[in-house]
N, CA, C and O atoms as CSV, one atom per row, in Angstrom:
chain,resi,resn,atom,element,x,y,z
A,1,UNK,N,N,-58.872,-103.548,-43.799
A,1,UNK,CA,C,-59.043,-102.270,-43.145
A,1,UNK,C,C,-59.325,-101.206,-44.199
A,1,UNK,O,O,-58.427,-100.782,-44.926
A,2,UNK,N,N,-60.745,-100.727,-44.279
A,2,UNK,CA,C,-60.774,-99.844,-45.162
A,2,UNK,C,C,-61.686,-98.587,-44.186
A,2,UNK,O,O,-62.360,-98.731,-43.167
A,3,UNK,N,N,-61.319,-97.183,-45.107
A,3,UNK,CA,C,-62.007,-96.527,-44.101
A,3,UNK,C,C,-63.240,-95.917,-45.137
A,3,UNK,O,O,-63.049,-95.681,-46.330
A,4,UNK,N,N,-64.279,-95.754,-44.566
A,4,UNK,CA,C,-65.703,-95.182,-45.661
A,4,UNK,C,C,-65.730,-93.962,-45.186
A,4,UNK,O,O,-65.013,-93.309,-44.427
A,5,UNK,N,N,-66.432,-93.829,-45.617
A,5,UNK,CA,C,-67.757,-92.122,-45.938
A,5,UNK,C,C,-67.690,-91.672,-44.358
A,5,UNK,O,O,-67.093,-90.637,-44.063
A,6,UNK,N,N,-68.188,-92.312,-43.562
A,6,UNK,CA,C,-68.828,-91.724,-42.509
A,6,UNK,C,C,-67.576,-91.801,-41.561
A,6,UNK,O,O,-67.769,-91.556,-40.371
A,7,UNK,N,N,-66.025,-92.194,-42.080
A,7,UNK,CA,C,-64.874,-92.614,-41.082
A,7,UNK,C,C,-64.499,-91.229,-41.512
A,7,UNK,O,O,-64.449,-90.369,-40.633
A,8,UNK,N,N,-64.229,-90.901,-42.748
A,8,UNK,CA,C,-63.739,-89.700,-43.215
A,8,UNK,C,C,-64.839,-88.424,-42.512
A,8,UNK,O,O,-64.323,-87.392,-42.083
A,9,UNK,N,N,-65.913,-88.560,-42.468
A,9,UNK,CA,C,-67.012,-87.360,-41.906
A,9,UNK,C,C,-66.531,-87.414,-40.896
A,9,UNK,O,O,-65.901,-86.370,-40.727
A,10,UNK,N,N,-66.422,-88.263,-39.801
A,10,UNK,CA,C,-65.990,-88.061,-38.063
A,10,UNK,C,C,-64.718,-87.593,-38.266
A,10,UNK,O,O,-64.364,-86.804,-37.390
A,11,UNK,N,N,-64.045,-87.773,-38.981
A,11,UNK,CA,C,-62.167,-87.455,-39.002
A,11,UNK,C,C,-62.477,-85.732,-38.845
A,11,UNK,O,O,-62.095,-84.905,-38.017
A,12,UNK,N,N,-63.417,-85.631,-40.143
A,12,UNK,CA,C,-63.109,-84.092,-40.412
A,12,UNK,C,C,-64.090,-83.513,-39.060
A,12,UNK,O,O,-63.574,-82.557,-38.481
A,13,UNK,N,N,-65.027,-83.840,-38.668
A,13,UNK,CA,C,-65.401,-83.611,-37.378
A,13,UNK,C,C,-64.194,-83.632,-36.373
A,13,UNK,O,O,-63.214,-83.022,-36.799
A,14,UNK,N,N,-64.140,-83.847,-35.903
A,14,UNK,CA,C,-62.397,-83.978,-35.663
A,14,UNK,C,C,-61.735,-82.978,-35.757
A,14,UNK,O,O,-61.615,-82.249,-34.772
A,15,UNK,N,N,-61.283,-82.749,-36.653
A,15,UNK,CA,C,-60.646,-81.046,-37.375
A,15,UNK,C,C,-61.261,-80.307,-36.748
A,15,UNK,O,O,-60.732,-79.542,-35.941
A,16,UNK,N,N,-62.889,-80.374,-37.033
A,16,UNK,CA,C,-63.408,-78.876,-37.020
A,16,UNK,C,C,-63.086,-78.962,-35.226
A,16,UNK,O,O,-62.088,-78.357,-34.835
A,17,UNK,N,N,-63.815,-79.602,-34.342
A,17,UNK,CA,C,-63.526,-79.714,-32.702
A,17,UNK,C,C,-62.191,-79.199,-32.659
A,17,UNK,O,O,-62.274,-78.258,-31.870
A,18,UNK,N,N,-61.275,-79.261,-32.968
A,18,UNK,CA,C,-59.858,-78.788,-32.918
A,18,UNK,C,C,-59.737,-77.782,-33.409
A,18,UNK,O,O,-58.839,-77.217,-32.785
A,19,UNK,N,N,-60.058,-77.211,-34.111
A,19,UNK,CA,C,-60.115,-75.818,-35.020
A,19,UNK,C,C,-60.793,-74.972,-34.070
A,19,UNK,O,O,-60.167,-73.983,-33.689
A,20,UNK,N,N,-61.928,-75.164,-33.623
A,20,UNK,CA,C,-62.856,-74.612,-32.671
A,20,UNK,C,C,-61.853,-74.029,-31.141
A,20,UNK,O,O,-61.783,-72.898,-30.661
A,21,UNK,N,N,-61.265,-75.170,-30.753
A,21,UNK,CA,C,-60.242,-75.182,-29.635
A,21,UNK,C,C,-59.483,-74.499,-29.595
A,21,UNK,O,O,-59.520,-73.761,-28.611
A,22,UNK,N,N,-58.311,-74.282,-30.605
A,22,UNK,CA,C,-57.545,-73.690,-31.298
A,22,UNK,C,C,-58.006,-71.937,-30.881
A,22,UNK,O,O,-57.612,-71.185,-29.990
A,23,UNK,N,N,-58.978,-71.776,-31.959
A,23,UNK,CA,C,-59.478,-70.908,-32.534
A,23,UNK,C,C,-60.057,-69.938,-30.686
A,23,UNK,O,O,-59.897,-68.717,-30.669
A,24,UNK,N,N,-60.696,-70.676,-29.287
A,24,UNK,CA,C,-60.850,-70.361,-28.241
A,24,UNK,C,C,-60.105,-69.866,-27.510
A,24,UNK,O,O,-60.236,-68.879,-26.786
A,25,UNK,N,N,-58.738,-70.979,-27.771
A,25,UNK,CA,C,-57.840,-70.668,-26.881
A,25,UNK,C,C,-56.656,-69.500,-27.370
A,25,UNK,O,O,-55.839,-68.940,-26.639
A,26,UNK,N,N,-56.814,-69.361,-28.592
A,26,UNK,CA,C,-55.781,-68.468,-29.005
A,26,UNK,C,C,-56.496,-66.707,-29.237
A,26,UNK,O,O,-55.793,-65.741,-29.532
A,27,UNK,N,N,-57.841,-66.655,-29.040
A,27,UNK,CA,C,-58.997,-65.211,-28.679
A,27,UNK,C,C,-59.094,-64.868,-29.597
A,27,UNK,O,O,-59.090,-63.641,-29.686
A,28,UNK,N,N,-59.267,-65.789,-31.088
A,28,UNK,CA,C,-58.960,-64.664,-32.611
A,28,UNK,C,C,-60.215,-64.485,-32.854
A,28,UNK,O,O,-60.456,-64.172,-34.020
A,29,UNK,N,N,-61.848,-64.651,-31.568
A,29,UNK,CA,C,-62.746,-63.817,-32.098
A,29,UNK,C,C,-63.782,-64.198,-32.838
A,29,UNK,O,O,-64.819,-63.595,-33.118
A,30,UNK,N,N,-63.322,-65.488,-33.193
A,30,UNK,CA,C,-64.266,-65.467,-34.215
A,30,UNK,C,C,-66.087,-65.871,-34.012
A,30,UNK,O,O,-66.587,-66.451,-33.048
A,31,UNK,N,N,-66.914,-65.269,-35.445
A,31,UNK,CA,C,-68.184,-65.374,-35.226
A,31,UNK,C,C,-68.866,-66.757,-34.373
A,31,UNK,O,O,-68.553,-67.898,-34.712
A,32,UNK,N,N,-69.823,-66.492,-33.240
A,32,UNK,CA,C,-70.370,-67.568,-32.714
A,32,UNK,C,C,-69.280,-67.968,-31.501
A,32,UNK,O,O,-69.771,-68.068,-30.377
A,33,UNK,N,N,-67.829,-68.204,-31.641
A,33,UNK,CA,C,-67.226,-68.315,-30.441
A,33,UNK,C,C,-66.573,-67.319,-29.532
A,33,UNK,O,O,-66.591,-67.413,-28.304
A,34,UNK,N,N,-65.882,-66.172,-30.342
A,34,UNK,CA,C,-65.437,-65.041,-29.602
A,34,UNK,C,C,-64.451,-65.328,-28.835
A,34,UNK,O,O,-63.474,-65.912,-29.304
A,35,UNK,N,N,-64.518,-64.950,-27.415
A,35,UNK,CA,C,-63.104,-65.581,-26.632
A,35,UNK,C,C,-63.758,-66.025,-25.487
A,35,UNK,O,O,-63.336,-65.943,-24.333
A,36,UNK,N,N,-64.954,-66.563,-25.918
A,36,UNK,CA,C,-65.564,-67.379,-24.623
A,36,UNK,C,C,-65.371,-69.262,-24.723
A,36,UNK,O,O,-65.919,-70.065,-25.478
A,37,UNK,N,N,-64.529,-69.433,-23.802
A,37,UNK,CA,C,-64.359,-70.944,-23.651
A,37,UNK,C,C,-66.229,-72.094,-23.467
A,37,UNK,O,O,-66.482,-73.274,-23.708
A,38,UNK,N,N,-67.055,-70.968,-22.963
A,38,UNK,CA,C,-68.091,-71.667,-22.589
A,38,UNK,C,C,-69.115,-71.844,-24.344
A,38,UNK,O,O,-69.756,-72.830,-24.705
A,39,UNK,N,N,-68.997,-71.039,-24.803
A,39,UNK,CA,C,-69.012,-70.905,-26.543
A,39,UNK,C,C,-68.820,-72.224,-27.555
A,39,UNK,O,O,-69.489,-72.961,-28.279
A,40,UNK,N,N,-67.445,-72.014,-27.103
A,40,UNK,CA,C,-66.450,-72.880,-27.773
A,40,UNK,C,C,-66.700,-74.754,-27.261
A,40,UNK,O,O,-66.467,-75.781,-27.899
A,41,UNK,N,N,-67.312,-74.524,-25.731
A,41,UNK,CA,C,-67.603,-75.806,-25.749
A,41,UNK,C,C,-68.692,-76.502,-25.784
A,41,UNK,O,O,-68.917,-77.671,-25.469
A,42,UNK,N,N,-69.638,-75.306,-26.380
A,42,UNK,CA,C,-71.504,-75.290,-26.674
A,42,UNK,C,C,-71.118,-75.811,-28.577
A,42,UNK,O,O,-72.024,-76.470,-29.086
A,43,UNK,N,N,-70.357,-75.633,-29.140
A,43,UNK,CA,C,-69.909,-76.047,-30.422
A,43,UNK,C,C,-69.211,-76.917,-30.159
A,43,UNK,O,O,-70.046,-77.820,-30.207
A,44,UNK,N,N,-68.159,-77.474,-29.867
A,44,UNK,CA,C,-67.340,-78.448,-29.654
A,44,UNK,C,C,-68.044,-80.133,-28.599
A,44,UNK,O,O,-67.382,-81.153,-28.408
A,45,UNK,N,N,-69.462,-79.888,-28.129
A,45,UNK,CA,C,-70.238,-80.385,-27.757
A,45,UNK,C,C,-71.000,-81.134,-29.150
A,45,UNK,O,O,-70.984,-82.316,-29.493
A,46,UNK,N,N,-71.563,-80.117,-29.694
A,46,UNK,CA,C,-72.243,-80.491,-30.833
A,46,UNK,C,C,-71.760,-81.113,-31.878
A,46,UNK,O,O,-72.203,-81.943,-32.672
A,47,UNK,N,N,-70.786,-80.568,-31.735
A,47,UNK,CA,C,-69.328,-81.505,-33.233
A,47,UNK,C,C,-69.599,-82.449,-32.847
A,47,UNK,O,O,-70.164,-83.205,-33.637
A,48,UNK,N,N,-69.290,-83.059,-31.076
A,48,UNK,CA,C,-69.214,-84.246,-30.234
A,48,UNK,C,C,-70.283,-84.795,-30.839
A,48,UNK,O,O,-69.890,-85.716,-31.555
A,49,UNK,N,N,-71.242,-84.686,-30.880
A,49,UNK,CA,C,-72.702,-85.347,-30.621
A,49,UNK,C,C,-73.084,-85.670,-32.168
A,49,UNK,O,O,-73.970,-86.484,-32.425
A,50,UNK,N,N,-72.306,-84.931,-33.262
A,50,UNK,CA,C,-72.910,-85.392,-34.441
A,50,UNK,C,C,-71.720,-86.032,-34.999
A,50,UNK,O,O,-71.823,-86.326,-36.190
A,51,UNK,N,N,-70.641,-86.311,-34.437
A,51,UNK,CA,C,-69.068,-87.429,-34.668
A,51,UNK,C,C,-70.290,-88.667,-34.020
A,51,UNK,O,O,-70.809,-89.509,-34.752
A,52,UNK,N,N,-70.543,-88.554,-32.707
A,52,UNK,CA,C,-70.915,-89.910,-32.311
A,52,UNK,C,C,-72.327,-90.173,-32.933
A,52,UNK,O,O,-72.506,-91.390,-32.997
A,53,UNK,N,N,-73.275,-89.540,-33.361
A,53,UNK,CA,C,-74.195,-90.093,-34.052
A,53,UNK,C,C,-74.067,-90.573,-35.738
A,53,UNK,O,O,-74.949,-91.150,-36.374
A,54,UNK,N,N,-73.141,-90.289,-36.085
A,54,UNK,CA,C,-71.612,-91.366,-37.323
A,54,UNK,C,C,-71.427,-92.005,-37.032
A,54,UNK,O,O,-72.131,-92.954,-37.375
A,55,UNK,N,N,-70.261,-92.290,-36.044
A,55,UNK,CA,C,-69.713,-93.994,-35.784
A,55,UNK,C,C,-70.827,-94.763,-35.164
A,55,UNK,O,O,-70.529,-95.826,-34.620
A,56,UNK,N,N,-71.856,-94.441,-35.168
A,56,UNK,CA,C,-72.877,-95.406,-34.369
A,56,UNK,C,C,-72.840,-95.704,-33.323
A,56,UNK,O,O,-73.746,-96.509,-33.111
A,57,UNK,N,N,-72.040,-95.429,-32.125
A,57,UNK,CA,C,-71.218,-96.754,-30.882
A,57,UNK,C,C,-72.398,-97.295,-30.605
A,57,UNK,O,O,-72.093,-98.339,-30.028
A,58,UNK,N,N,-73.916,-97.219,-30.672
A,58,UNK,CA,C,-75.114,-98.254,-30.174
A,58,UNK,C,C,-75.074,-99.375,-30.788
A,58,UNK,O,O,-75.683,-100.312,-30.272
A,59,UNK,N,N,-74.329,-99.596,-32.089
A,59,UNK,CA,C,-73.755,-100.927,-32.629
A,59,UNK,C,C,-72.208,-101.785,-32.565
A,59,UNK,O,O,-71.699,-102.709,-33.199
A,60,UNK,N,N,-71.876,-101.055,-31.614
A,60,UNK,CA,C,-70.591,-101.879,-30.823
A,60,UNK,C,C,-71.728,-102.645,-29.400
A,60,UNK,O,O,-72.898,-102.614,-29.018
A,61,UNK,N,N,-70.141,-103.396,-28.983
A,61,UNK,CA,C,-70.449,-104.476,-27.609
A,61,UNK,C,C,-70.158,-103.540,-27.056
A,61,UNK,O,O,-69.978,-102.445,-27.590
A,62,UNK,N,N,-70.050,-103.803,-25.802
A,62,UNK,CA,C,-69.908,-103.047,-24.174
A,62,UNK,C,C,-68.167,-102.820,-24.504
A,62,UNK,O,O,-67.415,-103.642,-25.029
A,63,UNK,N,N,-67.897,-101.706,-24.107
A,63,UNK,CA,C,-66.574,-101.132,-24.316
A,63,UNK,C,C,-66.389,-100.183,-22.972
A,63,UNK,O,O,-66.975,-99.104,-22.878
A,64,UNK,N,N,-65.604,-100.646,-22.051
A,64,UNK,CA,C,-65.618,-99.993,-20.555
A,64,UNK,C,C,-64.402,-98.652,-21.080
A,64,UNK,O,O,-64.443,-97.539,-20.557
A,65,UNK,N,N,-63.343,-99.031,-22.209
A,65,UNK,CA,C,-63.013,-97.607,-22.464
A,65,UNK,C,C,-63.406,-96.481,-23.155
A,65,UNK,O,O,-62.784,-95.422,-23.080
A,66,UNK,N,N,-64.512,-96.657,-23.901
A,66,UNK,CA,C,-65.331,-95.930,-24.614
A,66,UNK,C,C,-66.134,-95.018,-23.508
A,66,UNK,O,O,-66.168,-93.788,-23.508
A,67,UNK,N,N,-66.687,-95.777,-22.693
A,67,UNK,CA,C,-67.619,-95.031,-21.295
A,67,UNK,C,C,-66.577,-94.770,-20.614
A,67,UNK,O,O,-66.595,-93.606,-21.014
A,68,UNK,N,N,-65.736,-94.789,-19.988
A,68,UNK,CA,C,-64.466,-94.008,-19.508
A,68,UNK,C,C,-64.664,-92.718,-19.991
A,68,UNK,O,O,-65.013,-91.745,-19.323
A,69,UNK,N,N,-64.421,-92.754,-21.198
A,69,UNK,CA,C,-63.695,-91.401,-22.153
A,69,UNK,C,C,-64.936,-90.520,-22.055
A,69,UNK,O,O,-64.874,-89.352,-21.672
A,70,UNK,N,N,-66.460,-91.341,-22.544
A,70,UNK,CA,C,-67.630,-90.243,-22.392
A,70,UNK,C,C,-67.856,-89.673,-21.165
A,70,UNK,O,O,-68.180,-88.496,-21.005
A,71,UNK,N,N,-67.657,-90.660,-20.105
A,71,UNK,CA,C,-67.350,-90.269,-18.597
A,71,UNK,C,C,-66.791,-88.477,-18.630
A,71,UNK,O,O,-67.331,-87.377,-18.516
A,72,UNK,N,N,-65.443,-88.999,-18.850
A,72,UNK,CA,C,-64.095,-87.670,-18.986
A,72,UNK,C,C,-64.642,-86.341,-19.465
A,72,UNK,O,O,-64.423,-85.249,-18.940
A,73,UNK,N,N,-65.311,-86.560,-20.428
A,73,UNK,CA,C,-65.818,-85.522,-21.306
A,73,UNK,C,C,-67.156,-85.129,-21.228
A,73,UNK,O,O,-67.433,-84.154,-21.928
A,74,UNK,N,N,-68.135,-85.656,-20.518
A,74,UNK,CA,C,-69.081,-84.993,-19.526
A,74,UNK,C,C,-68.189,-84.144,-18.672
A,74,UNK,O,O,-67.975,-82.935,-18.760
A,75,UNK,N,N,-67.674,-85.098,-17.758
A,75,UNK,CA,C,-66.953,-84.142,-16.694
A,75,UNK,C,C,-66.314,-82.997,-17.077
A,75,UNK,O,O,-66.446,-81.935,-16.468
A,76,UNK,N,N,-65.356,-83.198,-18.433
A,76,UNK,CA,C,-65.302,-81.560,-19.030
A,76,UNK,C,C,-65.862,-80.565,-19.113
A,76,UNK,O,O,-65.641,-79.374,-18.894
A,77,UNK,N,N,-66.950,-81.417,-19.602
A,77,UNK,CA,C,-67.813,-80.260,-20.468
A,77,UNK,C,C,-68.576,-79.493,-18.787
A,77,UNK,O,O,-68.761,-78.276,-18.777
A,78,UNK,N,N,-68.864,-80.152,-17.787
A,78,UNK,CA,C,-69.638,-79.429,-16.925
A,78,UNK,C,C,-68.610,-78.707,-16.144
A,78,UNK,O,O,-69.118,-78.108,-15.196
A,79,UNK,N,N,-67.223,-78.559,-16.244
A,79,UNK,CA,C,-66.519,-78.391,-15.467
A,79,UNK,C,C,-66.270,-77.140,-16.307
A,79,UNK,O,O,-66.239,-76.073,-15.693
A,80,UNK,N,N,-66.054,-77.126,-17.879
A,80,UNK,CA,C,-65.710,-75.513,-18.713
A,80,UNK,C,C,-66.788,-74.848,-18.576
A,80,UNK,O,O,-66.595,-73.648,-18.769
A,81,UNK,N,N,-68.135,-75.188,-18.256
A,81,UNK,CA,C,-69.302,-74.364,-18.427
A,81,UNK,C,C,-69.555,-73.826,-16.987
A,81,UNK,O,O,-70.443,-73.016,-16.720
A,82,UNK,N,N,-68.466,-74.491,-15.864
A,82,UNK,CA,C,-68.826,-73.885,-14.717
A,82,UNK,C,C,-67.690,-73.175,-14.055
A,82,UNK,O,O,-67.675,-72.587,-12.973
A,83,UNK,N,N,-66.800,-73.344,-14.882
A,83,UNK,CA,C,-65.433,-72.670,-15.286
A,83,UNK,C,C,-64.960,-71.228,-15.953
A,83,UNK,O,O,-64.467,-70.151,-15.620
A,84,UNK,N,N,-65.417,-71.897,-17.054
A,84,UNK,CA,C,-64.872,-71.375,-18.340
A,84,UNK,C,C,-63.408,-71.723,-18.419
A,84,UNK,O,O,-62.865,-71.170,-19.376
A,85,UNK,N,N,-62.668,-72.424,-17.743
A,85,UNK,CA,C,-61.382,-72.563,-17.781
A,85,UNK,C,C,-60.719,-73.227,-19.283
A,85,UNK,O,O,-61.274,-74.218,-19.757
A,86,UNK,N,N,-60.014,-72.873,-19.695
A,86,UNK,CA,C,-59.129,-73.305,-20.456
A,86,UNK,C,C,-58.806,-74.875,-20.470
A,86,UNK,O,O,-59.063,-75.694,-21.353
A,87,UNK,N,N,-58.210,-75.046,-19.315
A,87,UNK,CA,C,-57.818,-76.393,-18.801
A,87,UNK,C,C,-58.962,-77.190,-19.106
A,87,UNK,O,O,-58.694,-78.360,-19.377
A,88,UNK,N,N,-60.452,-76.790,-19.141
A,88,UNK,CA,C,-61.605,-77.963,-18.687
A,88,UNK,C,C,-61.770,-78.172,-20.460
A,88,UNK,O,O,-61.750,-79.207,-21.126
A,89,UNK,N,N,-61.907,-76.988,-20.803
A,89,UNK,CA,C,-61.694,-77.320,-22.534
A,89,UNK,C,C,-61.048,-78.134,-23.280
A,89,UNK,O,O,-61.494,-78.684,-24.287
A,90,UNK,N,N,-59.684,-78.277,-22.701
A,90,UNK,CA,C,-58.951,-78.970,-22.965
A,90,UNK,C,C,-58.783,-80.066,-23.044
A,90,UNK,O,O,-58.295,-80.591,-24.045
A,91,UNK,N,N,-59.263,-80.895,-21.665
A,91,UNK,CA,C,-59.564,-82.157,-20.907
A,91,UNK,C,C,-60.988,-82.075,-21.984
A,91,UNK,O,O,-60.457,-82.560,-22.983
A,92,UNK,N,N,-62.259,-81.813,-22.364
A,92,UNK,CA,C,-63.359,-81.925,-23.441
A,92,UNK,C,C,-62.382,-82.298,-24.491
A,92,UNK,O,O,-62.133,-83.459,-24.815
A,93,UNK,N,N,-61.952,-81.443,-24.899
A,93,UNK,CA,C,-61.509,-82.029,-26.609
A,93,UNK,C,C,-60.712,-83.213,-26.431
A,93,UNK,O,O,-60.926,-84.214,-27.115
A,94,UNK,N,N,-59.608,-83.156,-25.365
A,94,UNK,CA,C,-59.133,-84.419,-25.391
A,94,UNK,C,C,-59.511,-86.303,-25.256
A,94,UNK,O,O,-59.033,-87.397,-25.556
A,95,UNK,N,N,-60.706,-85.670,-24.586
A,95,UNK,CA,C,-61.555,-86.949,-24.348
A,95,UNK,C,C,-62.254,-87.028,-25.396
A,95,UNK,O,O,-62.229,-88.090,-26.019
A,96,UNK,N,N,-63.042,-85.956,-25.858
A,96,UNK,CA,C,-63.472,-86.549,-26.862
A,96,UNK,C,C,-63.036,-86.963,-28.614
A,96,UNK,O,O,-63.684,-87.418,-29.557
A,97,UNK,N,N,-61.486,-86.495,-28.412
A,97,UNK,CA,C,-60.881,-86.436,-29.670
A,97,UNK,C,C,-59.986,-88.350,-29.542
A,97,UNK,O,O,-59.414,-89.160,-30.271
A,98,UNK,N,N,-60.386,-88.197,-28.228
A,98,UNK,CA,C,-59.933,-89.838,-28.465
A,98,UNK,C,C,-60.877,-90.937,-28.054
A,98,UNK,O,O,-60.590,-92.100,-28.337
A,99,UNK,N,N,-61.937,-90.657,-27.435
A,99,UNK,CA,C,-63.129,-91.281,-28.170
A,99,UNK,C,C,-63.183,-91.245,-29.077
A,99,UNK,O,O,-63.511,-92.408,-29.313
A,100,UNK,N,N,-63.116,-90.743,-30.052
A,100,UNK,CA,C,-63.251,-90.785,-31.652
A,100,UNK,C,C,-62.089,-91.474,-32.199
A,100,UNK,O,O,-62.288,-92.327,-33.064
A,101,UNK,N,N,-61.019,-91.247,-31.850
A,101,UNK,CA,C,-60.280,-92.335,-32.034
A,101,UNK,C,C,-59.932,-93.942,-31.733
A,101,UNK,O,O,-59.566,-94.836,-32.497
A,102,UNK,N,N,-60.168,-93.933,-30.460
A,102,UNK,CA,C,-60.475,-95.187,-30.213
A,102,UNK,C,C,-61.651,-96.178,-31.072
A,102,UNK,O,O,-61.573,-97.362,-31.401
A,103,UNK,N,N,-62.744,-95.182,-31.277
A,103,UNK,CA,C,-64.067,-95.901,-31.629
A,103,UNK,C,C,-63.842,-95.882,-33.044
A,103,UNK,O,O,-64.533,-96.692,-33.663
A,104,UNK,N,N,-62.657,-94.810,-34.076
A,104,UNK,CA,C,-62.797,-95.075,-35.299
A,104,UNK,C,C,-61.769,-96.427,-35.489
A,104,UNK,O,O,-61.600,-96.883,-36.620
A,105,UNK,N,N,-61.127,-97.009,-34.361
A,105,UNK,CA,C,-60.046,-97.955,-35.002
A,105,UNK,C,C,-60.698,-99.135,-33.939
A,105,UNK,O,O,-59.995,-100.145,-33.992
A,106,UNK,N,N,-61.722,-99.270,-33.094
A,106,UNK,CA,C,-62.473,-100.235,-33.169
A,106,UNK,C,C,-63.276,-100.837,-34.388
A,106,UNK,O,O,-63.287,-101.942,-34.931
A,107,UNK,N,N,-63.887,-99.750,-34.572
A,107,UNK,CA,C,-64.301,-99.883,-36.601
A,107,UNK,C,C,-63.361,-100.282,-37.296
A,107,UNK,O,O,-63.663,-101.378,-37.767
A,108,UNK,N,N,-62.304,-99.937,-37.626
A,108,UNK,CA,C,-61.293,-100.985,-38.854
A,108,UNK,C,C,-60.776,-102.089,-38.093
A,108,UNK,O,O,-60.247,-102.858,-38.896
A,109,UNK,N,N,-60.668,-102.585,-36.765
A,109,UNK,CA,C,-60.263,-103.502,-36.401
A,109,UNK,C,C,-60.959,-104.632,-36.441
A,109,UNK,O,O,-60.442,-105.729,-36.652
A,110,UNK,N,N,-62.304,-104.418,-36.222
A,110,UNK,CA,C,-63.557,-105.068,-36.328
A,110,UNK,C,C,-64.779,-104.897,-37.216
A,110,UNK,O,O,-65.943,-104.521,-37.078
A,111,UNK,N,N,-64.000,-105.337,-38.179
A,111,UNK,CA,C,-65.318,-105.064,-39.578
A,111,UNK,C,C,-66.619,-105.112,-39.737
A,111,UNK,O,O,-67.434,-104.414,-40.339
A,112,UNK,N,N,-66.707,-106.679,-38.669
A,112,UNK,CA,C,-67.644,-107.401,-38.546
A,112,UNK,C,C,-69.133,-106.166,-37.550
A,112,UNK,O,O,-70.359,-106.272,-37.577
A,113,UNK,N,N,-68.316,-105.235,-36.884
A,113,UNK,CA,C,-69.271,-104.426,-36.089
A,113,UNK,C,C,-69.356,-103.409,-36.851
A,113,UNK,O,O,-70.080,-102.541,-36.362
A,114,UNK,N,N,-68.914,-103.146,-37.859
A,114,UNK,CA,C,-68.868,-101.974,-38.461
A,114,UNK,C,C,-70.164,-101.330,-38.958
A,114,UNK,O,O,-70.658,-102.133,-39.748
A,115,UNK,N,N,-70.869,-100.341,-38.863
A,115,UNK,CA,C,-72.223,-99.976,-39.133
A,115,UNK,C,C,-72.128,-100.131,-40.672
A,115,UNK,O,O,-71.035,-100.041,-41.231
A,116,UNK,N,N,-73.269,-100.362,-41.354
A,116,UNK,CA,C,-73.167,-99.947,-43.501
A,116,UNK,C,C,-72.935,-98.350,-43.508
A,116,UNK,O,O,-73.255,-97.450,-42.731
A,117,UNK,N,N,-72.327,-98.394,-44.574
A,117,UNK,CA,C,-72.080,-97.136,-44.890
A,117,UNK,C,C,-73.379,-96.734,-45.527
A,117,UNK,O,O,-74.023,-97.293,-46.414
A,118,UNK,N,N,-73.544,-95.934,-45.041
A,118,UNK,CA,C,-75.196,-94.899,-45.674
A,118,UNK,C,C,-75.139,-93.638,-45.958
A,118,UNK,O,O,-76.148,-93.043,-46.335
């Protein structure tokens, strides 16, 4: 079980999605998010999308909890943007903060699927 380059890049992707959250839900303003939840999940989308274009998942097998979780976190994401609720933000980061988890410890569990580090 070792973790590379691109395990450590999604981790800190990771952070930042949480920092972002954080940073929404508590109104401190800041540049680009402000105290708009719909903001916060136009960035926290994109974190999403460049965590999963890292772990690769198009080089895993069929994983029905992986599509679950992307499931969840669509449904977030259309639900804070038609919201703005707090709650739908929430349910986003959470799905997708464990998609990323799940899919980074499918990677050390299974070496053999593991993308090269590049």
């Amino acid at each position: 079980m070792e973790i590379n380059r691109r395990d450590r890049n999604v981790l800190g992707l990771a952070v930042l999605i949480m920092g972002v959250f954080v940073t929404a839900s508590a109104g401190w303003g800041a540049p680009l998010i402000g105290d708009s939840n719909r903001w916060a999940a136009a960035v926290i989308l994109l974190l999403g999308l460049a965590a999963g274009v890292l772990s690769s998942p198009g080089s895993e097998s069929r994983s029905y909890a992986l599509a679950g979780l992307l499931i969840v976190a669509f449904l977030g994401s259309v639900l804070v943007f038609a919201t703005a609720s707090t709650g739908a933000l929430a349910l986003l980061v959470i799905a997708l903060l464990a998609l990323i988890a799940t899919s980074t410890a499918r990677h050390l569990t299974h070496p053999a699927r593991r993308p090269t580090a590049g």
